[in-house]
C-alpha positions in Angstrom: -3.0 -20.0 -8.2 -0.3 -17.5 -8.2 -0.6 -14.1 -6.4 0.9 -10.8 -8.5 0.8 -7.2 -7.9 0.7 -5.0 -11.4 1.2 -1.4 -11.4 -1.8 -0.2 -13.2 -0.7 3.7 -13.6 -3.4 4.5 -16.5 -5.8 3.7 -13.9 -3.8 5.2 -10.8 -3.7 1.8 -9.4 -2.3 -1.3 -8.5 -4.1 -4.5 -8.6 -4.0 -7.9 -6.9 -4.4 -10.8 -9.3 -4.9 -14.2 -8.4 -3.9 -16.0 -11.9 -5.5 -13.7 -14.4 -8.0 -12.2 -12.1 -8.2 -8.4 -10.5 -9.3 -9.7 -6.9 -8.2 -6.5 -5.2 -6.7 -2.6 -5.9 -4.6 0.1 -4.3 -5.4 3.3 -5.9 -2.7 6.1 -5.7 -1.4 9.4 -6.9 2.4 10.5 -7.5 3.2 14.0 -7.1 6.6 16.0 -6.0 8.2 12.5 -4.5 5.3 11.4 -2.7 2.8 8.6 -3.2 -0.5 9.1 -1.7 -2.4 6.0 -0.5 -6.6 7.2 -0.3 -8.0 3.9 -1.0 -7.6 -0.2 -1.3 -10.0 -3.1 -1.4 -10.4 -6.4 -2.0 -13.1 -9.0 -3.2 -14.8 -10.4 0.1 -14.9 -14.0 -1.8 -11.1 -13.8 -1.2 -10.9 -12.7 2.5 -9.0 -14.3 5.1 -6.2 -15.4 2.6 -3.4 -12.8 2.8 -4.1 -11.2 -0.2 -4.8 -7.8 1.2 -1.3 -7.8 2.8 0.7 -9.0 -0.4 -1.4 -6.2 -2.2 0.0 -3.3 0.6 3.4 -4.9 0.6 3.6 -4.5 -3.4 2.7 -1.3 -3.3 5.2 -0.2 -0.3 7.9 -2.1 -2.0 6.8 0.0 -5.3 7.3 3.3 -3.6 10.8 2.2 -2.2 12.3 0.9 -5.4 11.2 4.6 -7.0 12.2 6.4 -3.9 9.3 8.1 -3.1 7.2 8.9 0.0 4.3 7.7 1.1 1.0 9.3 2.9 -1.0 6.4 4.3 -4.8 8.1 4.1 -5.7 4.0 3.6 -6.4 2.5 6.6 -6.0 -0.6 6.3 -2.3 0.2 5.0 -1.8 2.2 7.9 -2.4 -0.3 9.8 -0.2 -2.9 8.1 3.0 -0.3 8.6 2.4 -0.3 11.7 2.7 -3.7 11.9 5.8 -3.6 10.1 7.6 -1.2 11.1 10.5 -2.0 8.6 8.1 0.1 6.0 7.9 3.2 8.4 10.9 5.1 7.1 8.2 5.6 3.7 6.6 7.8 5.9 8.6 11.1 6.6 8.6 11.9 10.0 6.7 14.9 10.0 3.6 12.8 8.4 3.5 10.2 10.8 1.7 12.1 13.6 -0.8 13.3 10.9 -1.6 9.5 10.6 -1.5 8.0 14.1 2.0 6.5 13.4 4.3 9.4 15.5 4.6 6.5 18.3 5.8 3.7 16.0 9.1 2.5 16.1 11.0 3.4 12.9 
C-alpha cells in the first residue's frame, strides 16, 4: 500500500496516509516565515514501519519548497533532524540552542 503525505492546512496539519487511510499527523502553524512543529503522532498498529519518518520528512521538505523556517517544539522531529543533519539549515541558528540542536552539525 502506498505511503503519501497531504498538506491538510484547514486542519493545520499534515497527514500520513497509507492508501486512503490517515495513519499518522503533523500539526503546524505558519506565521512571519516560520513553521512551528508542537505536535505529530502516529497510529501504534503501524509502528516500526517508517512511517513516522516519511511523515517528518514530508513535512521538512514542505517547509523547504515554501522557504520557511522551522521551530522543532516536536520531539520526535527534533530528533529526526538531528539525525539528518541535511534538514538543519530549517532551523535558524539562533533557534537551535533553544531546541538542543546548537551542537549539530549543519
Amino acid at each position: 500500500m502506498e505511503t503519501s503525505v497531504v498538506d491538510v492546512p484547514d486542519k493545520g496539519r499534515f497527514e500520513v496516509r497509507l492508501g486512503e487511510r490517515v495513519v499518522g499527523l503533523a500539526s503546524y502553524h505558519v506565521e512571519n516565515g516560520v513553521m512551528t512543529l508542537p505536535h505529530t503522532e502516529v497510529d501504534p498498529s503501524v509502528g516500526g514501519r517508517g512511517i513516522g519518518s516519511a511523515l517528518v520528512a514530508g513535512v521538512l521538505d514542505a517547509a523547504r519548497e515554501r522557504g520557511l523556517h522551522v521551530l522543532p517544539y516536536c520531539s520526535f522531529i527534533r530528533h529526526y533532524i538531528q539525525q539528518h543533519p541535511d534538514y538543519m539549515d530549517l532551523v535558524r541558528g539562533d533557534d537551535r540552542p533553544h531546541f538542543g540542536l546548537a551542537t549539530a552539525q549543519a
